[in-house]
Structure formats: C-alpha cells, structure tokens
N, C-alpha and C positions, 0 to 999 in steps of 0.2 A: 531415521529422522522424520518426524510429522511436524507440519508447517499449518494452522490451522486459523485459518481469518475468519471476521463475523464483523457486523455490525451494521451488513450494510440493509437496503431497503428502496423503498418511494419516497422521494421528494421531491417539491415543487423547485423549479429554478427559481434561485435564488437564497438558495436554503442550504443546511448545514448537519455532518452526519461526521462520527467519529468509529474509524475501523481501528481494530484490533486483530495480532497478529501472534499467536504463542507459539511457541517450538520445544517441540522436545529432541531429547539427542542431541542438541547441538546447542552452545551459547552464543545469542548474539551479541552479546560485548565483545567476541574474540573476533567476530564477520564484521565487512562490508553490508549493511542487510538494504534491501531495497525494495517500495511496493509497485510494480508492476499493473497493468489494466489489458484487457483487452475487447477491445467493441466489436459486436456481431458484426463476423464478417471482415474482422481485421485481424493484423496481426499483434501478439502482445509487445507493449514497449512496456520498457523503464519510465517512472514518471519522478521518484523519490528515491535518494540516497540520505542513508548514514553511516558515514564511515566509523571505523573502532576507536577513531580516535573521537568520535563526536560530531563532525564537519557535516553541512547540510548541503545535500545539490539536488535540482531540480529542473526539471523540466521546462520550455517554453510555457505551454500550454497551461500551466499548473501552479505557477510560478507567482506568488504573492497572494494564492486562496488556499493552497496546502499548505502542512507542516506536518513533518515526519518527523515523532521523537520516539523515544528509547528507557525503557524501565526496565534496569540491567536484573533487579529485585526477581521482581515479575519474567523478566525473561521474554519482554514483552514487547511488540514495536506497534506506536499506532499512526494512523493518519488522520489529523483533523483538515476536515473537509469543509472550506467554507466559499460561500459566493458559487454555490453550483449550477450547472449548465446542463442543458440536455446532450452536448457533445461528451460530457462525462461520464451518460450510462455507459455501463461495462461490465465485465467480471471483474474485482480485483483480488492480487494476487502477492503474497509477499515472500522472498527467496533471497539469496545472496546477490550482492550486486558485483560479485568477476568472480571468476576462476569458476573451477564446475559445482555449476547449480543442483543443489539438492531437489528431490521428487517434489511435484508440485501439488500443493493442495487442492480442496475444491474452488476456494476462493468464494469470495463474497459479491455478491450483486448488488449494484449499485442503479437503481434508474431516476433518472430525475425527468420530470414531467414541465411541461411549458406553460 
C-alpha cells in the first residue's frame, strides 16, 4: 500500500490550496479514509473524515474552511483548503480513519504565512 499526497505549498493567510491524495493497493471507496496534519513539534491529529458510505466529519479547528471529497474513479481523496491560517502550517497526511492504519506517506507541507 503507497499513500501518496501533493499539493501543498506557501500561502498567505487567508488564502486557499487543494491537496491531493492517491493510493495504491488499496481502494478508498471500501475505507473510512481521512487527512490527518501534523505541526512541528506536535503531534498528528485527524482533522477530516470520509466515510465508505460518503458521510463527512470534521474537525473543530477546520470545520467550515475544509472539505474532504472522494473520487472513487481516480482513487483519489482531496482536501479543499479554504480561509487559511498560520495555525494550519503542518505536514499533511492522508490514511485510513479506524482500524490499522496503513504505512504513512511523506505527506504534503502546507505553510501559510501571515
């Protein structure tokens, strides 16, 4: 299983960045898939869920600037990222959201500037 996200970058707070997250070996229409962050120096949380069934859950933090969809074609999960924050810089990271988590990619860097 390779888990492999991209998209992230610099932006200014306030501003708006779309990750991407492909998988091989495994399909995510059959997972719970979910993207994770983690900020230097912290530990990684969960911030976005999609369930197999579709069902979106989120985050405090996160909650009405993301959205986490699913393109079952593509095999593909992203997150649109909007209204960003410098608490947002992080690595982010996308994996199954329960049971055991597949090997984790490099994950995408995300810094947003003030």
């Amino acid at each position: 299983v390779q888990l492999q996200a991209s998209g992230g970058g610099l932006v200014q707070a306030g501003g708006s960045l779309r990750l991407s997250c492909a998988a091989s070996g495994i399909a995510f229409s059959m997972n719970h898939v979910a993207w994770y962050r983690q900020a230097p120096g912290k530990q990684r949380l969960l911030i976005a869920t999609i369930t197999r069934e579709g069902s979106l859950i989120y985050a405090d933090s996160v909650k009405g600037r993301f959205t986490i969809s699913r393109d079952n074609a593509k095999n593909t999960v992203y997150l649109q990222m909007n209204s960003l924050k410098p608490e947002d810089t992080a690595v982010y990271y996308c994996n199954r959201a329960s049971g055991s988590l597949y090997p984790w990619g490099q994950g995408t860097l995300v810094t947003v500037s003030s």
